[in-house]
N, C-alpha and C positions, 0 to 999 in steps of 0.2 A: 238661293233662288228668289228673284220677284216676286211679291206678288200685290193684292190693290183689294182694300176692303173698301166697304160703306158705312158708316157707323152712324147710330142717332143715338143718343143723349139724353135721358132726360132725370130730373131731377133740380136741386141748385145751380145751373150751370150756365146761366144768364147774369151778367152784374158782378160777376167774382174772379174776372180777370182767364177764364177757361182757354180763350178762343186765342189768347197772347201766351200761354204757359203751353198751349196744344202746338204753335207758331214754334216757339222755343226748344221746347223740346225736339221737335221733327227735324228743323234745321241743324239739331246741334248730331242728331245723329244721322242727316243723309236722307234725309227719309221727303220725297216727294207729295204735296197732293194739297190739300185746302180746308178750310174752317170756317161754319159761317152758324150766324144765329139764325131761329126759326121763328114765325110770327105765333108760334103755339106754346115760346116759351123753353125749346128741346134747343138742339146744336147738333146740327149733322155735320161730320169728316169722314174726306177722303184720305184713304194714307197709301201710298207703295213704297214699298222695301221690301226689305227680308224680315219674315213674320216675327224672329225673336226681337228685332229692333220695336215693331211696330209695337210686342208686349210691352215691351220699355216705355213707350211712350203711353199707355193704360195703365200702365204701373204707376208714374208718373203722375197721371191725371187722376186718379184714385187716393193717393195719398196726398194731398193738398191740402192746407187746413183749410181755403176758405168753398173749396168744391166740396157737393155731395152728389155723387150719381148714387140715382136709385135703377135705374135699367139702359141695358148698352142691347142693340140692336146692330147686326153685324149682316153684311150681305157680300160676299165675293163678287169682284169685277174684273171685266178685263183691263190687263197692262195697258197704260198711257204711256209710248213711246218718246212722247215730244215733251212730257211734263220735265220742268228740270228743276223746280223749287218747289217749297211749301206757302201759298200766302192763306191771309185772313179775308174772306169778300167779307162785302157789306149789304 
């Protein structure tokens, strides 16, 4: 089953390459939605997939040597019908 979180970020997660390995990651496994740094210094993503994928990519983000989240912030959304990629805004 779909489905489409919110996520904010914060922690080391500006300047360590997060918002290209968060890209990477989602791409490689299917996984639709976006990545973008914030002016406060956090990184909010959007992700849709199927939730065990979406953990994959948490998993993923979490064990990186040069990231350290200190707290994830998580909000249910509704499904993007039209989204068909993952990119990085600016």
């Amino acid at each position: 089953m779909k489905i489409r979180y919110h996520f904010r970020f914060t922690g080391r997660v500006q300047g360590v390459g997060f918002r290209y390995r968060a890209r990477n990651l989602s791409s490689s496994l299917g996984l639709t939605g976006w990545v973008k740094n914030e002016w406060d210094g956090s990184v909010t993503m959007e992700l849709q997939g199927e939730e065990a994928l979406i953990d994959r990519v948490l998993h993923g983000l979490s064990f990186d040597s040069y990231i350290m989240i200190d707290d994830i912030e998580k909000k249910s959304l509704p499904i993007d019908e039209e989204e068909r990629s993952f990119v990085v805004r600016h």
